[in-house]
N, C-alpha and C positions, 0 to 999 in steps of 0.2 A: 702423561702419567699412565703408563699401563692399567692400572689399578680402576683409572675415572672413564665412567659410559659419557659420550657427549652425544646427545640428542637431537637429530634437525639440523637445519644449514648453518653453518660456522666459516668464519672468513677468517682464515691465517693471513699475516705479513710477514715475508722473509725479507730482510736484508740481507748485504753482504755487500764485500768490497774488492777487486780483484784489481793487481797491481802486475803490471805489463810489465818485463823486464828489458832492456837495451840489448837485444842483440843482434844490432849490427848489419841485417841482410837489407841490401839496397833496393831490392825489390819490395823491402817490405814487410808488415806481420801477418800469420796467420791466427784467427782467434776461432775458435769453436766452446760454444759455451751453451749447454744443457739446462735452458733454464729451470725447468719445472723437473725437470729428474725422473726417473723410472721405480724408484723403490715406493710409489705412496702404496698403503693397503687399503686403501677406500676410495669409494667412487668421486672424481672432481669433474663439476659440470660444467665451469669457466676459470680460467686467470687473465689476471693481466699480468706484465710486468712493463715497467720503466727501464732502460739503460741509457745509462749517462755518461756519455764521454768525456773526455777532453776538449773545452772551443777549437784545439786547434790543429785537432786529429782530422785526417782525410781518409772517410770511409770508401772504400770500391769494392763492389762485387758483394750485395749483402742480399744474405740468402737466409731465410725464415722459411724454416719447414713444419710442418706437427707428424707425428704418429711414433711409432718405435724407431731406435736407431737406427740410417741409415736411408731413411725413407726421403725421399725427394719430393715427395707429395707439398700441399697448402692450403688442403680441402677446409680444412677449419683454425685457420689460423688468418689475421691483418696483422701490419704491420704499416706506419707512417714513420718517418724523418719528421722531425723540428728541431730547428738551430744544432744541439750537440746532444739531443736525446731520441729513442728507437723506443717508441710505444707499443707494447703484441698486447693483442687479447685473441682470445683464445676460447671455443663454444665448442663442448665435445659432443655427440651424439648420441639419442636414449643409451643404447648398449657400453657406455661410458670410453668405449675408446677413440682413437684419435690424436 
């Protein structure tokens, strides 16, 4: 609410659900997925997020990066595999970026 001041550390939960479409290339899908986004207007010190796949999806080539678009970097971001999930957390630096 525009209207409401929120005070001190507050922890948001986003979901969401993204739905893979059939098309076809034998080599394969490419997926690129923004998880935390570039539009927040206040300062975020940590995230995590979960992705969960498919059991019987075959991931290759998984690449976890942090900073603005484009950036190849992984100064402050992990990432694990387990079973059909991609765990990131993410710790950004005093000056809030990263």
């Amino acid at each position: 609410d525009e209207d409401e001041t929120i005070s001190g550390d507050k922890t948001y939960i986003i979901t969401y659900t993204m739905k893979n479409y059939s098309d076809e290339r034998p080599e394969g899908d490419y997926i690129y997925l923004n998880v935390l986004g570039p539009e927040w207007d206040t300062h975020i010190e940590n995230f995590s997020s979960t992705i969960t796949y498919p059991d019987n999806a075959n991931l290759e080539k998984i690449n976890v990066t942090d900073g603005e678009y484009g950036n190849t970097n992984s100064q402050n971001v992990e990432y694990k595999l387990d079973k059909n999930k991609i765990y990131i957390n993410s710790s950004f630096n005093s000056s809030g970026s990263g």
